[in-house]
C-alpha positions in Angstrom: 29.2 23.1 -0.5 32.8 21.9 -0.3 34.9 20.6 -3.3 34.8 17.2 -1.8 31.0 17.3 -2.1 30.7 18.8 -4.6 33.1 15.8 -6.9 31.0 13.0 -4.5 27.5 14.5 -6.6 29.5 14.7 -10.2 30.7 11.2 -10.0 27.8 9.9 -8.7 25.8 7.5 -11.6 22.2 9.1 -13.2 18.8 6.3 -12.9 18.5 5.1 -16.3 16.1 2.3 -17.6 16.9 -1.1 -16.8 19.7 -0.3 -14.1 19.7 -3.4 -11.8 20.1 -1.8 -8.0 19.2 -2.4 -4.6 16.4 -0.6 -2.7 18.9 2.0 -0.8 21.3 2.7 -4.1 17.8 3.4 -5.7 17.1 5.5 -3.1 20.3 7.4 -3.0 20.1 7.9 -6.5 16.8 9.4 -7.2 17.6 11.8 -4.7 20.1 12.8 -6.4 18.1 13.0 -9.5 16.3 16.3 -9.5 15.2 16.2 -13.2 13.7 12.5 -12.8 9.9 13.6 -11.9 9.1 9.8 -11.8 11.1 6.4 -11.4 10.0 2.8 -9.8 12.6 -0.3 -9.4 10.4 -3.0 -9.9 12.3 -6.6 -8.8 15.0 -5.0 -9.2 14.7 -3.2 -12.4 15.0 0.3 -12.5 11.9 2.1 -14.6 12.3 6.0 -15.9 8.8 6.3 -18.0 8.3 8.7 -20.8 6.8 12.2 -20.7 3.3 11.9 -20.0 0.8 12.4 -22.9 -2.3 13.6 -22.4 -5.3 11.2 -23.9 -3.2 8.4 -23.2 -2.1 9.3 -19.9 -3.1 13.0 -18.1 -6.6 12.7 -18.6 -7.5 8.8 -17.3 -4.8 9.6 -14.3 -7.2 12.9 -13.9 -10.9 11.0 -14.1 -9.4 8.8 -11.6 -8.2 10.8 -8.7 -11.5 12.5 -9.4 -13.3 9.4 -8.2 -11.2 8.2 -5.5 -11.0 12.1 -3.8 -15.1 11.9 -4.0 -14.7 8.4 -2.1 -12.2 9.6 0.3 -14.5 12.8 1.1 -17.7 10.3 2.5 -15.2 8.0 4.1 -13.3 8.1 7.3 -9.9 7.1 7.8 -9.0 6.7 4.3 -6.2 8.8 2.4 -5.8 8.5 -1.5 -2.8 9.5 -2.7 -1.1 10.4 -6.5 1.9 9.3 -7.8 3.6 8.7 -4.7 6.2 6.5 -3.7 5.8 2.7 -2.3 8.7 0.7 -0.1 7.0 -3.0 -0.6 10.5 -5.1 -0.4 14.0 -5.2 -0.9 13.6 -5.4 -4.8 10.6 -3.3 -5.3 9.7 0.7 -5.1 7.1 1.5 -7.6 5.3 4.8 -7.5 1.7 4.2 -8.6 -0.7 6.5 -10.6 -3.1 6.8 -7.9 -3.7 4.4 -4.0 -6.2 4.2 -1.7 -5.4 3.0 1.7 -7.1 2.6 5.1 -5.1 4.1 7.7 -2.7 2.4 10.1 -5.2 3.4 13.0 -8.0 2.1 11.7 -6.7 -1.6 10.5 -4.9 -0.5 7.2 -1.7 -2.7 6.7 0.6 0.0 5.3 1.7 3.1 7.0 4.0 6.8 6.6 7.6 6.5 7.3 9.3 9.0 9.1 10.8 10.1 6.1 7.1 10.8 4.5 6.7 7.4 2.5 4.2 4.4 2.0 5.8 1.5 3.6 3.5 -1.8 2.7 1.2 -2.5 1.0 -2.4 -0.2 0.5 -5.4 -1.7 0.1 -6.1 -0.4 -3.4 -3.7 0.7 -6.2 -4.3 2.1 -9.9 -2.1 2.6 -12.7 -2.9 3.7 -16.1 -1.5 1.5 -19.0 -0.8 2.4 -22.9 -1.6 -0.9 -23.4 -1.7 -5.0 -22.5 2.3 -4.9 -23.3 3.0 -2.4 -20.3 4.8 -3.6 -17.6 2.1 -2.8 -15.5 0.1 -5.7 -16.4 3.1 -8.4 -16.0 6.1 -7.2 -13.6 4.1 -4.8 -11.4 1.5 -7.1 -11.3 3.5 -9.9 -9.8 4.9 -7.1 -7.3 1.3 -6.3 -6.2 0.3 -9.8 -5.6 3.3 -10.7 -4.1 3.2 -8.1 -1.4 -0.6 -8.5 -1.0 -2.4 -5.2 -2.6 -5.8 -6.7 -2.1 -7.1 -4.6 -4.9 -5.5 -3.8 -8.3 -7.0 -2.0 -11.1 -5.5 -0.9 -14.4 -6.6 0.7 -16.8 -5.5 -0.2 -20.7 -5.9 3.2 -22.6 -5.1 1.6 -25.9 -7.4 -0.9 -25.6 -10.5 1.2 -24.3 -10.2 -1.7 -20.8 -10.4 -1.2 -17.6 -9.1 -4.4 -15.4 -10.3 -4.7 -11.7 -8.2 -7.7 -10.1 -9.2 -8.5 -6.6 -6.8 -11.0 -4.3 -7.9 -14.4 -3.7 -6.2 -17.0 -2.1 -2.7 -15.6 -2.9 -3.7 -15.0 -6.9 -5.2 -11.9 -8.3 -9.1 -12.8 -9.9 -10.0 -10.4 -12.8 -13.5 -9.0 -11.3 -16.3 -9.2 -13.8 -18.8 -6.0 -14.2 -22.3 -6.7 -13.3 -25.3 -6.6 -15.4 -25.3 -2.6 -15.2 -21.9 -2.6 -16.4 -20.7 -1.6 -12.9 -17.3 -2.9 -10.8 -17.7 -2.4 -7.0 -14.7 -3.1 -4.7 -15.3 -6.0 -2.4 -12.9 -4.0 0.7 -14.1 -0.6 -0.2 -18.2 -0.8 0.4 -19.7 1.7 -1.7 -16.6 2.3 -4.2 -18.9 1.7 -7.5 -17.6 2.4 -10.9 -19.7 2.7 -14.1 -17.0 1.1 -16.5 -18.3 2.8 -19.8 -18.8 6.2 -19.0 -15.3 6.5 -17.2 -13.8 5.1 -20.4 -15.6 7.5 -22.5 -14.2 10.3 -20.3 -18.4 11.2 -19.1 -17.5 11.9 -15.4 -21.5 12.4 -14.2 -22.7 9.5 -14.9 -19.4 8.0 -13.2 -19.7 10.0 -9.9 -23.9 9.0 -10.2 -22.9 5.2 -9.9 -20.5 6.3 -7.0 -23.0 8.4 -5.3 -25.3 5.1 -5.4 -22.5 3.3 -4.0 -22.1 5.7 -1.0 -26.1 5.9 -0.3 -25.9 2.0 -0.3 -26.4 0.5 3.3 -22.9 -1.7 2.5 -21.1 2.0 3.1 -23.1 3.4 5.8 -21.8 -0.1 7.7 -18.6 0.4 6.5 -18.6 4.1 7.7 -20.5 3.5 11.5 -17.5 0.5 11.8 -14.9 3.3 11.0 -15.9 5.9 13.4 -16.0 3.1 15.9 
């Protein structure tokens, strides 16, 4: 590396919370940011979170891949991803805990850049919260909407809640459980999720409700139109 280079890197500023940047300086600084494992400019606001804990954060992010990779597994032309890295519009680059997307080829609105990442908007995105005062539930939420996530679900740790917002007409609708106590995505047939258990951490009788879901004849449509 020459000495010219190697100045360029020294002078060039850290990501730190609250830095107001564009999409590219973003960009070109988390690059540049080896020991930043995770960082989202949200409307313009950059967002370095803390270490992740592990009852408030590690496990929930855990029982939820664990439900979506089950989904993905009886589903064609799906692709759920973790913590990876979203171009929605010039202001916004979050990185969400978990996304489930139909692919480009089969009608999905987002796609892989050339440069490996999500541009547009998935159909689904999840992020675990601490609580109702994360910025998950107010900036990131207007990000979502805005860019048309169809499907948006958090879940509050701190508050033992799990939120499923569906779009409607432009404006997320906070999805009611049903008289089982079950959410079931209105894009994603057969993508059932028994609310108590998962917040008690009892992944069997989560995955139960799911298998249900995938035995339903909603998901064996959904699956024949898929395949094509």
């Amino acid at each position: 590396m020459s000495s010219t280079q190697s100045a360029s890197q020294e002078l060039l500023p850290i990501l730190e919370n609250g830095d107001r940047l564009s999409q590219p300086e973003f960009e070109r600084r988390y690059r540049w940011s080896p020991d930043v494992k995770k960082a989202e400019l949200i409307e313009g606001v950059v967002y370095v979170p803390s270490p992740v804990r592990a009852r408030q954060h590690g496990r929930p992010h855990s029982l939820v891949m664990g439900w979506l990779m089950v989904y993905e597994a009886n589903t064609p032309n799906i692709m759920v991803c973790d913590n990876t890295t979203m171009r929605l519009d010039l202001d916004s680059e979050p990185q969400p805990d978990a996304l489930l997307r139909l692919e480009e080829e089969a009608g999905g609105r987002s796609r892989i850049s050339e440069d490996d990442y999500i541009e547009g908007a998935p159909e689904l995105v999840v992020e675990i919260a601490a609580s109702t005062a994360s910025y998950d539930l107010h900036d990131k939420l207007r990000v979502y909407r805005r860019n048309g996530v169809r499907e948006y679900l958090v879940w509050v740790v701190g508050e033992r809640e799990f939120r499923w917002y569906v779009l409607e007409d432009g404006e997320y609708r906070r999805q009611e459980a049903d008289e089982s106590g079950c959410l079931k995505s209105p894009f994603f047939p057969g993508l059932w999720l028994d609310v108590e258990p998962l917040l008690a951490g009892q992944m069997a009788p989560v995955l139960a409700k799911l298998q249900e879901g995938l035995a339903s004849a909603e998901h064996r449509a959904f699956v024949e139109d898929l395949n094509g």
